[in-house]
RODO-2510 file (C-alpha; in nm, 4 decimals, decimal comma):
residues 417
     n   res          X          Y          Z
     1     x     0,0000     0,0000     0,0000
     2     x     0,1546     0,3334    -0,1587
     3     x    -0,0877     0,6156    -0,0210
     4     x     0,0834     0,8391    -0,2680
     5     x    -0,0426     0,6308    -0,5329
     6     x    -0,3850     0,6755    -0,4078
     7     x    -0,6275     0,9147    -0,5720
     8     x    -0,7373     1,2580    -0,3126
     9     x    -1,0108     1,4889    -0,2576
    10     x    -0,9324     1,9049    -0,2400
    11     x    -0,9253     1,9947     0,1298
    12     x    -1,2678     2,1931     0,1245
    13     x    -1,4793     1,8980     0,0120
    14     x    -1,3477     1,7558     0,3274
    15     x    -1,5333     1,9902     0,5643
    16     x    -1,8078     1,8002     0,7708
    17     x    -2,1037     1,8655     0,9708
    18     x    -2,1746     1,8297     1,3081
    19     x    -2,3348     1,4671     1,2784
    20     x    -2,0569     1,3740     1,0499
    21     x    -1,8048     1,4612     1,3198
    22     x    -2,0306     1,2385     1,5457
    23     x    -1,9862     0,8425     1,6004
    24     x    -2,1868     0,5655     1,7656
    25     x    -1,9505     0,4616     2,0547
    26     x    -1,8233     0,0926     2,1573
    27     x    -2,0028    -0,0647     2,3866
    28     x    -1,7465    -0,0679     2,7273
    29     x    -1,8824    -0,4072     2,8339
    30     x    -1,8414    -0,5795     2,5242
    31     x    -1,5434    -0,3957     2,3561
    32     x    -1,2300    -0,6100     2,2306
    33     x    -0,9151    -0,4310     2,4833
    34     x    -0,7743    -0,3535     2,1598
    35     x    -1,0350    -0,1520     1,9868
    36     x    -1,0256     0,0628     2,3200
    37     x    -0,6454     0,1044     2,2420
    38     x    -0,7365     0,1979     1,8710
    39     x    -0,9028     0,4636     1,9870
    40     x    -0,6831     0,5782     2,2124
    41     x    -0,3795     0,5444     2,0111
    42     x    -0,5540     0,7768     1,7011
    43     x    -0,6740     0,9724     1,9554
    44     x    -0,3381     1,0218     2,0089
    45     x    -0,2279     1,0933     1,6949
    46     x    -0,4460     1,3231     1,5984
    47     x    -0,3805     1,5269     1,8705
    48     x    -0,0123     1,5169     1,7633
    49     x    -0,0708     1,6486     1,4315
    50     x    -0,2602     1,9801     1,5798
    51     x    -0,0380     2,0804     1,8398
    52     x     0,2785     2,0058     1,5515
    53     x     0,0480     2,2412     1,3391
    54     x    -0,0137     2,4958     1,5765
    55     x     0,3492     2,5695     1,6899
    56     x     0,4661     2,5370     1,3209
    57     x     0,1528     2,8446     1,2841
    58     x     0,3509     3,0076     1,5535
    59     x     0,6874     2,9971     1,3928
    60     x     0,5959     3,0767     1,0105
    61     x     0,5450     3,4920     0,9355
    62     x     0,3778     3,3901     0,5663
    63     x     0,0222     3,4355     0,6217
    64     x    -0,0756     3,2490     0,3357
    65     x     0,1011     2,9568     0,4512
    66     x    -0,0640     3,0266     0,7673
    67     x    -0,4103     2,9882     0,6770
    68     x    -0,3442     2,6321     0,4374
    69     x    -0,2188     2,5098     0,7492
    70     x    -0,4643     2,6207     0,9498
    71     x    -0,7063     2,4426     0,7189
    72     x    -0,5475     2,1424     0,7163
    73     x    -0,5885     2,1548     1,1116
    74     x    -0,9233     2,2280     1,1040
    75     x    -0,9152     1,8876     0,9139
    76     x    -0,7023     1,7122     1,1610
    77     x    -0,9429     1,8526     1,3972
    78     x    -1,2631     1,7018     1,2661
    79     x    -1,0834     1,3504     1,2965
    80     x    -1,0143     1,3829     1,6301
    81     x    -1,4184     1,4659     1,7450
    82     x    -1,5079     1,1989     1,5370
    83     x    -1,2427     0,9454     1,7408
    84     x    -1,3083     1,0926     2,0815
    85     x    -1,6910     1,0409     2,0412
    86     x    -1,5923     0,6555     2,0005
    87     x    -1,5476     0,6424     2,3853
    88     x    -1,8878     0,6049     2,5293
    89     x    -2,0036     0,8448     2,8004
    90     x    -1,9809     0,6000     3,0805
    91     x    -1,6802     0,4687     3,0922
    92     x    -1,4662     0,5667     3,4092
    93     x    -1,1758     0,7710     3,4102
    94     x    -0,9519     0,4521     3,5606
    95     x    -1,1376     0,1670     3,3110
    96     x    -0,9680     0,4144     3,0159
    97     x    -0,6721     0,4706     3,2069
    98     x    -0,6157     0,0751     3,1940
    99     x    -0,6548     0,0715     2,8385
   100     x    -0,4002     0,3679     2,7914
   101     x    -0,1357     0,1724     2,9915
   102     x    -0,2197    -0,1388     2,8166
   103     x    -0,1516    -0,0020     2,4923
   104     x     0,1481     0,1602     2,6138
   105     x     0,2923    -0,2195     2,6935
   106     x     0,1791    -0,3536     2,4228
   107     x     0,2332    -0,0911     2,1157
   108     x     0,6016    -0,0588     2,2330
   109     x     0,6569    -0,4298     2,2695
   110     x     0,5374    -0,4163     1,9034
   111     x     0,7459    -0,1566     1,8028
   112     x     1,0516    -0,2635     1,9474
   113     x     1,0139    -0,5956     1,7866
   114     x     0,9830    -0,4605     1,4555
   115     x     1,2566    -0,2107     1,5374
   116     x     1,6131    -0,2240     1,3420
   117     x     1,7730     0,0467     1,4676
   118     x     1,9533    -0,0556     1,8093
   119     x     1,9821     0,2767     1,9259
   120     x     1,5850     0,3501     1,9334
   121     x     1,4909     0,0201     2,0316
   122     x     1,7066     0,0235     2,3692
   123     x     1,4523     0,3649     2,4711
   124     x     1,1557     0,1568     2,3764
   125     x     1,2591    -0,1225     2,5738
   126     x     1,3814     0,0968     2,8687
   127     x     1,0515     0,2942     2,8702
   128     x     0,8308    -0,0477     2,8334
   129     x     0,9564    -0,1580     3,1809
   130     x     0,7895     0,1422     3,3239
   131     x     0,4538     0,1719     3,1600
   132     x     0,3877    -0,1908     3,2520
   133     x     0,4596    -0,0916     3,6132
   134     x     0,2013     0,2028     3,5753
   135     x    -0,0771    -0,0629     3,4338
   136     x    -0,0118    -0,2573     3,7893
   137     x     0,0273     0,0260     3,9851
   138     x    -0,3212     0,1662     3,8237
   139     x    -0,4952    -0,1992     3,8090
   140     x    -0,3972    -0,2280     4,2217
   141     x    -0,5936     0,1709     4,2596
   142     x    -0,8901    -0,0168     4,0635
   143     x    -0,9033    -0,3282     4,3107
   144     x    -0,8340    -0,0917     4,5794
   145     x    -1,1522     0,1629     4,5072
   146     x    -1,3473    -0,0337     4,2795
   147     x    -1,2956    -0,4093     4,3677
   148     x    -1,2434    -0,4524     4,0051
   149     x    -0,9738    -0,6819     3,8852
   150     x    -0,8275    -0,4830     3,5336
   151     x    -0,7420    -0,8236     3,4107
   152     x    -1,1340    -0,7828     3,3186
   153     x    -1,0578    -0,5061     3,1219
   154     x    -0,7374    -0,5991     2,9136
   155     x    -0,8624    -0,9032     2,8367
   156     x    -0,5766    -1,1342     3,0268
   157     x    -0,3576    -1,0440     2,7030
   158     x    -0,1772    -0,8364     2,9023
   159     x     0,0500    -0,9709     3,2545
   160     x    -0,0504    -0,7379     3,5471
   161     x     0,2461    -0,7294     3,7451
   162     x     0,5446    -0,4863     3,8740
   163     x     0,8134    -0,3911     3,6376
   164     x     1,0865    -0,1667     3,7476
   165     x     0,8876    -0,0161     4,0231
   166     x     0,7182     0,3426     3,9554
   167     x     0,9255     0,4906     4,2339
   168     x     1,2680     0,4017     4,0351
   169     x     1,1549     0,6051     3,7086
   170     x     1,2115     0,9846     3,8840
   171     x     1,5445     1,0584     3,7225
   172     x     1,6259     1,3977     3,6579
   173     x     1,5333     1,5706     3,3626
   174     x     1,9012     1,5959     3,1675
   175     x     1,8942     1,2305     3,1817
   176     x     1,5726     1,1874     2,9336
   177     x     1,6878     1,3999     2,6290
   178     x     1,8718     1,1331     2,3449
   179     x     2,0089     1,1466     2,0707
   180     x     1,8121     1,2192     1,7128
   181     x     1,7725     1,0102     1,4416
   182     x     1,7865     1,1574     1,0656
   183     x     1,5319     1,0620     0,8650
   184     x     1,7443     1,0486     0,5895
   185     x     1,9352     0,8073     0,6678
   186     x     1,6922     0,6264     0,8848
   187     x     1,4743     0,3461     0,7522
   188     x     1,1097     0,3908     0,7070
   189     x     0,9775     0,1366     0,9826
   190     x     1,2272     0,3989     1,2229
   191     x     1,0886     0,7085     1,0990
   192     x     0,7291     0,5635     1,1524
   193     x     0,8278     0,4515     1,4646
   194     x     0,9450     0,7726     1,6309
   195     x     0,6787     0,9328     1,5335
   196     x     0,3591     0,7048     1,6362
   197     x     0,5537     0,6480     2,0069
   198     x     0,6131     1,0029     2,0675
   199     x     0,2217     1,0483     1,9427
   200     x     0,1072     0,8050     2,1512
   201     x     0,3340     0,8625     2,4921
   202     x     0,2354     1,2799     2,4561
   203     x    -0,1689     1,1505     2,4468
   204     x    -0,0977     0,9872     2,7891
   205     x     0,0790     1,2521     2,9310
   206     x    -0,2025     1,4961     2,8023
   207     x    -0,4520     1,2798     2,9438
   208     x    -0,3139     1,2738     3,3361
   209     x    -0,2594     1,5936     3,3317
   210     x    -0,6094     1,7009     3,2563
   211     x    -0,7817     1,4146     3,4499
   212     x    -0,5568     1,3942     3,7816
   213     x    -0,8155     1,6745     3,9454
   214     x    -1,1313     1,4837     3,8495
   215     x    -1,0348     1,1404     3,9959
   216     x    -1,2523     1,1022     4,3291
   217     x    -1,0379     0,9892     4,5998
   218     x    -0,7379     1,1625     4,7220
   219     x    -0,4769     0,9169     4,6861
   220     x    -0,6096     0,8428     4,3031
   221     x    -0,5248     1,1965     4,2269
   222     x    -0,1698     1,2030     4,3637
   223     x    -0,0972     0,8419     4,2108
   224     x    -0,1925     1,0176     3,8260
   225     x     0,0118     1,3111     3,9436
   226     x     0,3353     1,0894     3,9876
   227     x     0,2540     0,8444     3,6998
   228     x     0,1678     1,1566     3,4902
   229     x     0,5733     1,3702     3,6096
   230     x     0,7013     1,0012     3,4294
   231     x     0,5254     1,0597     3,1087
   232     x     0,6540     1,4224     3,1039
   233     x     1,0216     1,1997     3,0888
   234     x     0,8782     0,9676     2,8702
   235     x     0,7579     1,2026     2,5584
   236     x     1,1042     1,3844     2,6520
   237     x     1,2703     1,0672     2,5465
   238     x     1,0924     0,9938     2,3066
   239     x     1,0665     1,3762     2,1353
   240     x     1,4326     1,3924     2,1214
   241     x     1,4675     1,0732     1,8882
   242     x     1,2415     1,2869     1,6244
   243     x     1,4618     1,4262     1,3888
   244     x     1,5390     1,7843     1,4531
   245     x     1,6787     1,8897     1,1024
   246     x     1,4022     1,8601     0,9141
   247     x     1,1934     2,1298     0,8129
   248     x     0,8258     2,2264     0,9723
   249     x     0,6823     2,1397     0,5720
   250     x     0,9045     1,8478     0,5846
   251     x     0,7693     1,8061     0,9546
   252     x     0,4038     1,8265     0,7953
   253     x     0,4195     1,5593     0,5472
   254     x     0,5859     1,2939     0,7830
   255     x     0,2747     1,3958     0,9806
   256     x     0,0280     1,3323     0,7555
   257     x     0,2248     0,9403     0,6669
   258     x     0,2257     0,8613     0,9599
   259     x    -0,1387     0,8786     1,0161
   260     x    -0,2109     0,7612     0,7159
   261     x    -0,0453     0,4286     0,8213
   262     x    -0,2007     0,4223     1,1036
   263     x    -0,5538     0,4135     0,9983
   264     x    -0,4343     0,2037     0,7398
   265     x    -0,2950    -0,0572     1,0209
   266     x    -0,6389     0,0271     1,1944
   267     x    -0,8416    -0,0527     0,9322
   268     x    -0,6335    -0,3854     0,8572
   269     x    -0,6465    -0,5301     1,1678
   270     x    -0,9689    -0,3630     1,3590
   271     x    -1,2049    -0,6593     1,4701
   272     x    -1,5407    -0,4832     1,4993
   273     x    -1,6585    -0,4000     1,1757
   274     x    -1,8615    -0,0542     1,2427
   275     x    -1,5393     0,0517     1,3988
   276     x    -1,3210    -0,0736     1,1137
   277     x    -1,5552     0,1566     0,8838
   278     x    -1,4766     0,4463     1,0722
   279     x    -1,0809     0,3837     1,0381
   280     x    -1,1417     0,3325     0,6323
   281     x    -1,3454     0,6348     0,6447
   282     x    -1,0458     0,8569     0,8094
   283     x    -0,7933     0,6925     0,5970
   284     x    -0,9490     0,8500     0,2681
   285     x    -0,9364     1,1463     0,4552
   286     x    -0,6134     1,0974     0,5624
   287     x    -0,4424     1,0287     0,2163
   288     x    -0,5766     1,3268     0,0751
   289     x    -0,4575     1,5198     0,3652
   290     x    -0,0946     1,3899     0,2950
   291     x    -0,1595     1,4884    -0,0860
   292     x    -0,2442     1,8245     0,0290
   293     x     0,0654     1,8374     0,2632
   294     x     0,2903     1,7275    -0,0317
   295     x     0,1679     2,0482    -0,2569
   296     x     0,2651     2,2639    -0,0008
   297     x     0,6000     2,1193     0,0326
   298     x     0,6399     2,1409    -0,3295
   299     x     0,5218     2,5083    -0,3870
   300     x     0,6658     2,6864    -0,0525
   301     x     1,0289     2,4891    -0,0588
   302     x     1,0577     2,3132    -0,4177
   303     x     1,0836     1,9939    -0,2780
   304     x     0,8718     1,6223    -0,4255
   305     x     0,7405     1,4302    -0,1170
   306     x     0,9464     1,1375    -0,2547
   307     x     1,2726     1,4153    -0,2076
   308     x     1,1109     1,3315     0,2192
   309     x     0,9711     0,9633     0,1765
   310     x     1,1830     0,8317    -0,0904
   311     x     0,9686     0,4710    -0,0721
   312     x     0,6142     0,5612     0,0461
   313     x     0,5308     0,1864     0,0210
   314     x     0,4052     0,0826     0,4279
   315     x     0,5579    -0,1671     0,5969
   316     x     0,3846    -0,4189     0,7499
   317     x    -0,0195    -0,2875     0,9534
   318     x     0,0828    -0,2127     1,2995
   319     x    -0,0988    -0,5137     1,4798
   320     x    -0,1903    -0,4620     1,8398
   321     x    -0,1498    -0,8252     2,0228
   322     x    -0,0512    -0,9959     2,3427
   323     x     0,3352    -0,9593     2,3818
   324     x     0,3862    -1,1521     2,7119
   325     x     0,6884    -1,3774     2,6906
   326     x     0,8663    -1,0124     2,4741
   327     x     0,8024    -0,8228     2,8302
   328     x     0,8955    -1,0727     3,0225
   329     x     1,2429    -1,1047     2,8536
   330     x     1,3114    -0,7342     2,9096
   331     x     1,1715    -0,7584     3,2418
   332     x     1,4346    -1,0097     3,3142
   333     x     1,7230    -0,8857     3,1358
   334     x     1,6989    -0,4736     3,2268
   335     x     1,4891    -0,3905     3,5109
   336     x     1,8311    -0,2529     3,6846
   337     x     1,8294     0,0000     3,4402
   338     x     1,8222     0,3805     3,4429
   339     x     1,8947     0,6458     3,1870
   340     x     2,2422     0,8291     3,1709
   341     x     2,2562     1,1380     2,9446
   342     x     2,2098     1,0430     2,6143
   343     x     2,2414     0,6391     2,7171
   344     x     2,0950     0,4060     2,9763
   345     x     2,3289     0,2095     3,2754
   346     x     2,2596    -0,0597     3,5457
   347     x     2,1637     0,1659     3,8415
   348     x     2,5059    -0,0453     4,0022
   349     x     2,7229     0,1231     3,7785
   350     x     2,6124     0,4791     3,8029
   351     x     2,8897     0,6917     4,0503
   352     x     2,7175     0,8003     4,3505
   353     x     2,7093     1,1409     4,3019
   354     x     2,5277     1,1083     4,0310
   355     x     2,2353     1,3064     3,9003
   356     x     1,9976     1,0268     3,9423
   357     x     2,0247     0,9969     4,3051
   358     x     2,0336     1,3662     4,4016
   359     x     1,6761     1,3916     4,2159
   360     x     1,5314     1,0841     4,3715
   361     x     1,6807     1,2592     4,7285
   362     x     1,4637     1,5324     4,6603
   363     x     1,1717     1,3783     4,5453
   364     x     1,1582     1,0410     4,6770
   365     x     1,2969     1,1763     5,0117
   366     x     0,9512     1,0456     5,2334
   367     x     0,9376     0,6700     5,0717
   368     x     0,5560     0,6831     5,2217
   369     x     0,4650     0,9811     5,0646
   370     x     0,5115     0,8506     4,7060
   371     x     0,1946     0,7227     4,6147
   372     x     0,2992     0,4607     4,3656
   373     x     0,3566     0,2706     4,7017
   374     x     0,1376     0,3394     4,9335
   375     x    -0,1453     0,2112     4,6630
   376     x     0,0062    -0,0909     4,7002
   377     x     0,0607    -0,0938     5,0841
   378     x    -0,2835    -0,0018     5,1302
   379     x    -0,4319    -0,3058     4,8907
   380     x    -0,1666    -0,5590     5,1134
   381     x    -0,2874    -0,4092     5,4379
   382     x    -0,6392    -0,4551     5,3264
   383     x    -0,6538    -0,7811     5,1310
   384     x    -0,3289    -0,9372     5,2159
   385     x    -0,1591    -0,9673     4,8955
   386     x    -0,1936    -0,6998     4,6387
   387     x    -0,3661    -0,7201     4,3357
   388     x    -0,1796    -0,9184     3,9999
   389     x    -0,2612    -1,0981     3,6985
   390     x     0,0162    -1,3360     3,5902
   391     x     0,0677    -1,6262     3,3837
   392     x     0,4080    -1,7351     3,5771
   393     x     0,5844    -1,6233     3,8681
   394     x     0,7420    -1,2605     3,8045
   395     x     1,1033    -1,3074     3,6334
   396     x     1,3148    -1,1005     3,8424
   397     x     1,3088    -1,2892     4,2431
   398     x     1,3102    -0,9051     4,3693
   399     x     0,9312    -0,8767     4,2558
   400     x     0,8053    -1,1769     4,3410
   401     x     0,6485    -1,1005     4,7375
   402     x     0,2781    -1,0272     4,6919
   403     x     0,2919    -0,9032     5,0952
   404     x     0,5965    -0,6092     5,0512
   405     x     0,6178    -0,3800     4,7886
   406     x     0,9508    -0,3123     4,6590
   407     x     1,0943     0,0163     4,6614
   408     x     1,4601    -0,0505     4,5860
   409     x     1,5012    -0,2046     4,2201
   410     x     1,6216     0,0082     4,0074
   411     x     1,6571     0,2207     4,2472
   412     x     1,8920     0,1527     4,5198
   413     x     2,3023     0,0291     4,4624
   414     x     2,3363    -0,3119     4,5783
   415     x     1,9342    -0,4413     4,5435
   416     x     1,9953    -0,8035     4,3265
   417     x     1,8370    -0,7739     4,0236
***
């Protein structure tokens, strides 16, 4: 599939009403976990593409420009109502927060397995370790207000566990910025995958910070603050990969591909077919978007879009599946580990004055005021045994006690890993 092949429509055709900009929403009791993480994830991305558009409005003096951008963004726009209203009404702030860590495991497990640059894949694989501690700290708040167990709710395709426990990931912020690729040199499925992680990591971050006020216990709200200050680190990571030497047109088309592929791996592998309309629906929209973004390039720099995206051929649909045994392996083999500058260390090997611990001093400096682990304590001192779903015991010995909640890998010199 070549979307540059594919025919377009001029952007003004593409305006739509109000009902058009409306859907019919999934059902939250019947939903496939993965179809909630479809939404999500172009929720995501569409958010991505306005807030790109916006600052690139905000650094272009060409008024002309201005306003076929800001067209295109009303476009971009439109999509986004249109996925938001997917999410029914009714569904809890904590159910959807389960399916935004869920997809955070399970897109990056799929990314980093498809990923061929060793460089890139290392920060997926660091970063994995984390969100899948955020889905168990989260899924532990659920059992813990709701009596809910999330396993319900991701569909046992996803372990419910700890990873490298939340209270490890506060590093200081010089440690999250990397080094960028160049998408010139880079290969497509490394391009694409910059771009739909960074997408997807800024929608989570957006979403704690705008829903940490509205959960309705105390303790929920400062558990989404923490988890929420490790996203900021996250989309810092992740944002510095993104090649910074391209232009904002340049910018704009990878944009528009990389949604394009997206509904394209949407529509391919979406399960419920009145969703899997609405992802064919946005991917017409979509392509002629990109068409539209590759015009602009061409008549405001001189440049073809293949000059960008030399093969505009997509790699293999994005497919959203159960990656247990993948997180498991990392789990095993790097839960020790914690970002350095532009590179990532065993926590042994770091020297002790180092930036990492004189930010967890400060923040981490009352272990029972870090919420991360008092959800935990509280669902031990109340049932027991906290709350997991897992298909064998957890691979690193550390994590293992369902009575104690460990505070010290990752964290602390000398903890066995």
């Amino acid at each position: 599939m070549n979307p540059f092949e594919l025919s377009s429509k001029s952007p003004e055709s593409l305006i739509l009403n109000w009902q058009q900009m409306t859907g019919v929403p999934y059902d939250k009791n019947a939903v496939d976990p993965y179809t909630r993480c479809r939404v999500i994830l172009m929720n995501g991305t569409e958010f991505e593409a306005v807030w790109y558009s916006h600052q690139f409005s905000r650094h272009c003096s060409d008024n002309e420009l201005r306003r076929q951008i800001a067209l295109l963004r009303r476009l971009e726009q439109q999509q986004q109502k249109l996925v938001a209203s997917l999410k029914p009404a009714d569904e809890a702030i904590l159910a959807h927060t389960i399916g935004y860590e869920q997809l955070a495991v399970d897109l990056t497990a799929a990314l980093a397995q498809r990923e061929d640059n060793p460089y890139v894949k290392q920060a997926l694989d660091f970063a994995l370790l984390e969100d899948f501690d955020h889905l168990y700290r989260y899924a532990d708040l659920m059992e813990f207000d709701d009596k809910r167990h999330a396993e319900e709710l991701v569909g046992r395709y996803t372990e419910i566990m700890p990873g490298r426990p939340t209270i490890a990931h506060h590093r200081h912020p010089y440690d999250s910025v990397k080094f960028h690729i160049r998408n010139r040199t880079a290969s497509p499925q490394t391009r694409l995958c910059t771009a739909i992680i960074t997408a997807a990591e800024q929608q989570t971050m957006n979403y704690y910070m705008n829903v940490a006020g509205f959960y309705p216990t105390a303790w929920g709200q400062k558990l989404y603050r923490e988890i929420g200050m490790v996203e900021e680190q996250h989309v810092t990571q992740y944002g510095s990969l993104q090649d910074t030497d391209q232009t904002w047109l340049e910018g704009c088309l990878n944009h528009q591909y990389t949604e394009c592929y997206l509904y394209w791996s949407a529509m391919e592998t979406e399960t419920d077919p009145r969703i899997r309309d609405v992802w064919a629906q946005l991917f017409e929209q979509e392509v002629s978007h990109l068409h539209f973004a590759a015009e602009l390039l061409e008549t405001y720099e001189g440049k073809e879009a293949a000059q960008i995206i030399p093969d505009g051929a997509f790699p293999d649909a994005l497919r959203l599946t159960g990656n247990i045994e993948y997180v498991r392996g990392v789990l095993g083999g790097t839960v020790c580990d914690t970002a350095l500058r532009e590179d990532w260390t065993n926590v042994n090997d770091l020297n002790s004055r180092a930036d990492f611990f004189r930010y967890q001093g400060v923040v981490n400096a009352d272990i029972g005021g870090v919420e991360s682990h008092a959800i935990i304590e509280r669902v031990i001192d109340r049932d027991g045994t906290d709350y997991r779903f897992e298909t064998a015991p957890n691979p690193v010995p550390a994590l293992r006690s369902r009575t104690q909640d460990n505070t010290s890998v990752g964290r602390v010199q000398g903890t066995p890993c």
